[in-house]
C-alpha positions as CSV (number, residue, x, y, z in Angstrom):
1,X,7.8,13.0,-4.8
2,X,5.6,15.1,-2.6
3,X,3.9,16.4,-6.2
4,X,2.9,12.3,-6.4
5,X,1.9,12.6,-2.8
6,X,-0.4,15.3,-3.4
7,X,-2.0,13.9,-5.9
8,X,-2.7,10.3,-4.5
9,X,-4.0,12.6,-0.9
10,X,-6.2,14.3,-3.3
11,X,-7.6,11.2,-4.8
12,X,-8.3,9.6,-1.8
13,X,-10.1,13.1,-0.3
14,X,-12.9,12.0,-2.2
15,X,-13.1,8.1,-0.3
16,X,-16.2,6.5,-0.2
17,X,-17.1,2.7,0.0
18,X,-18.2,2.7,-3.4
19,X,-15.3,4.4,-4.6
20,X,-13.2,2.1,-2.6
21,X,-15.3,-1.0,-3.8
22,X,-15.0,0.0,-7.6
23,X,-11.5,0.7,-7.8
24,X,-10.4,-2.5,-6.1
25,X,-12.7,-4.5,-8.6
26,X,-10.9,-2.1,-11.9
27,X,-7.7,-3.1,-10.4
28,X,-8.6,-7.0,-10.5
29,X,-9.3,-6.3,-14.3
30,X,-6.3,-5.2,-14.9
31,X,-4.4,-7.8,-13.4
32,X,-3.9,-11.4,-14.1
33,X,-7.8,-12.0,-14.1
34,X,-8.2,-9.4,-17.5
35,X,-5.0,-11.5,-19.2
36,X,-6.4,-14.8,-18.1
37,X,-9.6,-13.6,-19.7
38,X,-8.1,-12.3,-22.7
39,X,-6.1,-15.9,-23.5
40,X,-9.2,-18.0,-23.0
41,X,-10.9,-15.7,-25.5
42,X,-7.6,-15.4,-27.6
43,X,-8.0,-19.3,-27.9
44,X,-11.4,-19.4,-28.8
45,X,-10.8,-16.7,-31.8
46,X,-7.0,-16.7,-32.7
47,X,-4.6,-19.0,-31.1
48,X,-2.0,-17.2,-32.8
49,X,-2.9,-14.1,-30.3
50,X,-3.0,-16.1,-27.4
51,X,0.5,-17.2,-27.7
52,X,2.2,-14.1,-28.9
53,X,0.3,-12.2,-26.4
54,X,1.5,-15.2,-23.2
55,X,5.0,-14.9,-24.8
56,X,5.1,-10.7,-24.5
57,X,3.6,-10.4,-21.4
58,X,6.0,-12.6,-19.8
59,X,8.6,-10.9,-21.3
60,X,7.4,-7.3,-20.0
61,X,6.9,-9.1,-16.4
62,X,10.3,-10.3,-16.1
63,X,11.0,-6.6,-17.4
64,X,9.0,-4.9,-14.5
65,X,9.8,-7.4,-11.3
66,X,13.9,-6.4,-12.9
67,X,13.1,-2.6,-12.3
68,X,11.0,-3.4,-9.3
69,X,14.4,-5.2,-7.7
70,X,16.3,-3.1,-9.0
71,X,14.9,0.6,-8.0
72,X,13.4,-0.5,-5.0
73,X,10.6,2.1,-4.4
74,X,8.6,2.5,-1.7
75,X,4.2,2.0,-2.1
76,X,2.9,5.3,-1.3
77,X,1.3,3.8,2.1
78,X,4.8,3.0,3.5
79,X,6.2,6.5,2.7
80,X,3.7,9.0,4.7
81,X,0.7,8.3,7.3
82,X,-1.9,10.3,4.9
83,X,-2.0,8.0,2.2
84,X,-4.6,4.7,3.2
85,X,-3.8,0.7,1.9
86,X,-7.2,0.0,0.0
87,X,-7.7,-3.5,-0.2
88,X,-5.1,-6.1,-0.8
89,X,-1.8,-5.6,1.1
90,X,1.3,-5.5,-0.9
91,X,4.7,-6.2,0.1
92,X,6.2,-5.6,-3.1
93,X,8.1,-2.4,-4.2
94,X,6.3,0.2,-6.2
95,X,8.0,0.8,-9.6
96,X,7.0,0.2,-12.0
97,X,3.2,-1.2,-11.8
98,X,2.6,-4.6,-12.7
99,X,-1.3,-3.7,-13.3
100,X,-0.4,-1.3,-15.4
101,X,2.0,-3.1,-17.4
102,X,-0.2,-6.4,-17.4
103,X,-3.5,-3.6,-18.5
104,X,-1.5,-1.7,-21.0
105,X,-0.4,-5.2,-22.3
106,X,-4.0,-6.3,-22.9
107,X,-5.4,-2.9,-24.5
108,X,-2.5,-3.1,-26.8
109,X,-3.4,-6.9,-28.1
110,X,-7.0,-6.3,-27.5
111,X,-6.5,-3.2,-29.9
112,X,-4.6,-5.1,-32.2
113,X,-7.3,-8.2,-32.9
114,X,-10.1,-5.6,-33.0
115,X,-8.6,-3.7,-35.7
116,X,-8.0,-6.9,-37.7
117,X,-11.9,-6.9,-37.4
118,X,-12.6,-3.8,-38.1
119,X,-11.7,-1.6,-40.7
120,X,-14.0,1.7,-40.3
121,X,-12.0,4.9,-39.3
122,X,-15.1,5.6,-36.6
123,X,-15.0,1.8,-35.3
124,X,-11.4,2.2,-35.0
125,X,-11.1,5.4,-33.3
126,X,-14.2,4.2,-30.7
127,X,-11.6,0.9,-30.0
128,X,-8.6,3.5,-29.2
129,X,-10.3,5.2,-26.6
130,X,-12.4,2.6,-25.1
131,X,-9.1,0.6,-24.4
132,X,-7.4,4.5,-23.3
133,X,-9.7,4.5,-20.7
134,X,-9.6,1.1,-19.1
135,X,-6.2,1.6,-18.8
136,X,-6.4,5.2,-17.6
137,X,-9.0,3.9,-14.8
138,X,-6.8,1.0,-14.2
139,X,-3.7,3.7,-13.6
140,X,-6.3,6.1,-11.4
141,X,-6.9,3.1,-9.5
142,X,-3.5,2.2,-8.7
143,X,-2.9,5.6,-7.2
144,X,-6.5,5.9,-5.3
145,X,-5.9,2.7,-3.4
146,X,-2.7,3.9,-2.6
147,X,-0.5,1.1,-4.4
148,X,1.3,3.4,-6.8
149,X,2.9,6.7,-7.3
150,X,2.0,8.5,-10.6
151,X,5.3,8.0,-12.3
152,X,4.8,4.0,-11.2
153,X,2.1,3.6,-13.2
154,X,3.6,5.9,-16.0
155,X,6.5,3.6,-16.1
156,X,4.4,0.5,-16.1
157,X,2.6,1.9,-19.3
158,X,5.8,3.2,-20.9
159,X,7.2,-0.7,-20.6
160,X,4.0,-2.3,-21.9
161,X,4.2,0.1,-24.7
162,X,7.4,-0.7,-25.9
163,X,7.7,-4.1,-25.1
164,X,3.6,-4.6,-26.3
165,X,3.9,-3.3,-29.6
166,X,7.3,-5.2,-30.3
167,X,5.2,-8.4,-29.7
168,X,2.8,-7.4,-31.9
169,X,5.2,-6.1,-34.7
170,X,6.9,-9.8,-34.3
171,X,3.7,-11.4,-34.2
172,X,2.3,-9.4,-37.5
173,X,6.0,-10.5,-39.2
174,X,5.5,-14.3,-37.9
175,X,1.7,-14.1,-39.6
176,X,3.4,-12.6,-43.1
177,X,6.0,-14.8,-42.9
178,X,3.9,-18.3,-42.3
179,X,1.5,-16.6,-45.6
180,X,4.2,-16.4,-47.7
181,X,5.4,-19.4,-46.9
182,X,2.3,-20.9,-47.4
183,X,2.3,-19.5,-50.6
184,X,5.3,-21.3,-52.2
């Protein structure tokens, strides 16, 4: 722990009201405000999306506020005096991170609907890391504003991941399914 510590101190060596200001507003994106987003656009392009994606987030958040009961970890601000609260206060417990999970969970169905629109290897690999690094900011903001340990927002990727492209794999098999029974 004193390694996640470190590296949170280090992050918030660099404080500035900008820095503060930017974070807070990256953090809002990747929280219920980006998914809420993503369903009203979701139901203007494919419904289909909007429901698989509702149906697998859920899922993941009853996941993550399990393991959040369950391990009981400390926010970085309540373990040591050298780590600031930035922003919201939180009375939650820290593992695994909920903005993380609920980020992760949008680049992954994001990702998936963009590569239903495009096909180009260049288009495709431009899509990967656009959606790498809003959820890469949205984990360096977790930690900056003191909310989250590195392996909190680790975790919280890690259960998006698995639980993300499960959804998407059931929601790809639900489309093939309702083709082929289309078909006959």
């Amino acid at each position: 722990m004193e390694f996640e510590i470190k590296i949170i101190e280090f992050l918030q060596g660099g404080r500035t009201p900008f820095f503060d200001a930017s974070f807070q507003v990256i953090s809002l994106v990747g929280s219920y405000i980006g998914a809420v987003a993503l369903v009203i656009f979701f139901l203007f392009t494919k419904k289909r999306y909007a429901f698989f994606f509702l149906l697998t987030y859920g899922f993941a958040y009853l996941v993550q506020s399990i393991m959040k009961s369950t391990i009981m970890r400390e926010r970085p601000f309540n373990v040591t005096d050298t780590i600031a609260n930035i922003g919201d206060t939180v009375t939650s417990f820290s593992m695994p991170s909920g903005h993380v999970v609920c980020a992760t969970m949008i680049a992954i169905f994001l990702g998936a609907f963009l590569f239903s629109e495009y096909k180009k290897k260049g288009m495709r690999v431009m899509i990967v890391l656009a959606l790498a690094l809003y959820v890469g900011l949205v984990m360096l903001s977790r930690m900056y504003l003191g909310k989250h340990f590195l392996t909190d927002v680790l975790a919280g990727a890690g259960v998006s991941l698995v639980i993300g492209a499960l959804g998407v794999v059931l929601m790809l098999f639900y489309k093939k399914a309702d083709t082929n029974s289309a078909c006959h």
